[in-house]
C-alpha positions as CSV (number, residue, x, y, z in Angstrom):
1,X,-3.8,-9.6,-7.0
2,X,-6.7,-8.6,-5.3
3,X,-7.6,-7.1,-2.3
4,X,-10.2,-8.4,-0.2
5,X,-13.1,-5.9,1.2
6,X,-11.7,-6.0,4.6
7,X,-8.3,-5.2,3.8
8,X,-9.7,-2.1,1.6
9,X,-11.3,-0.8,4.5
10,X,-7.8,-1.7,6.8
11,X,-5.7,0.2,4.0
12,X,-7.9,3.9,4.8
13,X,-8.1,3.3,8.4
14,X,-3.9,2.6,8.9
15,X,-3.6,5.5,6.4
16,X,-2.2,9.1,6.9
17,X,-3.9,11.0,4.4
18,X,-2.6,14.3,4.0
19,X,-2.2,16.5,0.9
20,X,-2.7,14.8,-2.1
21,X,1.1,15.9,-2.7
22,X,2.3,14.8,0.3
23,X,3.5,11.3,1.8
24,X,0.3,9.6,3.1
25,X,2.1,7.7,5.6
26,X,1.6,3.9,6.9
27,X,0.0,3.9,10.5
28,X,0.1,0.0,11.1
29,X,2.8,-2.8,11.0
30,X,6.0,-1.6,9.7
31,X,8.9,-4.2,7.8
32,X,11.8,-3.3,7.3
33,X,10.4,-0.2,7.0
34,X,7.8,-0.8,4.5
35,X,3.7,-0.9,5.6
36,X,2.4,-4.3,6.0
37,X,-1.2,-4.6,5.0
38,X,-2.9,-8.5,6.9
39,X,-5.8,-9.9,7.3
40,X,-6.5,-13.1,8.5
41,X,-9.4,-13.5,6.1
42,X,-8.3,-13.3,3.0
43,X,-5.2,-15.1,0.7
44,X,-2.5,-14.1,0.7
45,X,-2.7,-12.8,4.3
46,X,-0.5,-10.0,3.9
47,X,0.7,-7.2,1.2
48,X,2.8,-4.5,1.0
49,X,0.9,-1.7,1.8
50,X,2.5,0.2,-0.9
51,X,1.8,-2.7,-3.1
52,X,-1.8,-2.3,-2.0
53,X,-2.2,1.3,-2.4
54,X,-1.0,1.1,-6.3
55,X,-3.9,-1.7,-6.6
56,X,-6.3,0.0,-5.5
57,X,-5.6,3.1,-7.8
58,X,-4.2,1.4,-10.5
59,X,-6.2,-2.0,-10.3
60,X,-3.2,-4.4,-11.3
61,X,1.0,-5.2,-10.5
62,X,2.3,-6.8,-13.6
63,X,3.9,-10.3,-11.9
64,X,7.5,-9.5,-12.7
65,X,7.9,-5.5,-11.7
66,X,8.2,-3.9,-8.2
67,X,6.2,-1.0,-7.1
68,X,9.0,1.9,-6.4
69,X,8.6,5.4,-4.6
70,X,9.5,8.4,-6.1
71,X,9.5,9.8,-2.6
72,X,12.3,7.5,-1.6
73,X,9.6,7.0,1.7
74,X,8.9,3.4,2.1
75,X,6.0,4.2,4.9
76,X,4.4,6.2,2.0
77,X,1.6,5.1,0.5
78,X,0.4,7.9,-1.9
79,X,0.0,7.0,-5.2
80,X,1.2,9.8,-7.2
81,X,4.6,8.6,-5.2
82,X,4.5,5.4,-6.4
83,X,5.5,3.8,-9.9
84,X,6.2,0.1,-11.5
């Protein structure tokens, strides 16, 4: 997956950052919990923003595992929280 320039920029602006130790917390649309990343530019039009954050650290998702928190916070969005 890839994410678009204008959903890069979306991802820091709707992002919490705190300590890198701490949970950097989702400011925008929340499901279920979990950060929702959109753009109406770009295909798909949404991601996890979780799902985001560990793509643009850790360039790729392989298709069949999940991104998981080690924080157990599904707003977070730090990725030395997250983990396939």
């Amino acid at each position: 997956m890839y994410i678009a320039e204008s959903m890069l920029q979306d991802f820091w602006a709707l992002t919490n950052k705190k300590e890198d130790d701490s949970c950097w917390l989702w400011l925008g649309t929340l499901s279920n919990g979990y950060g929702i990343l959109s753009s109406k530019y770009s295909n798909p039009q949404y991601v996890y923003a979780h799902r985001a954050s560990f793509i643009i650290h850790n360039e790729v998702i392989p298709e069949d595992l999940y991104v998981c928190h080690r924080c157990n916070n599904k707003a977070c969005v730090n990725p030395k929280h997250l983990y396939l």
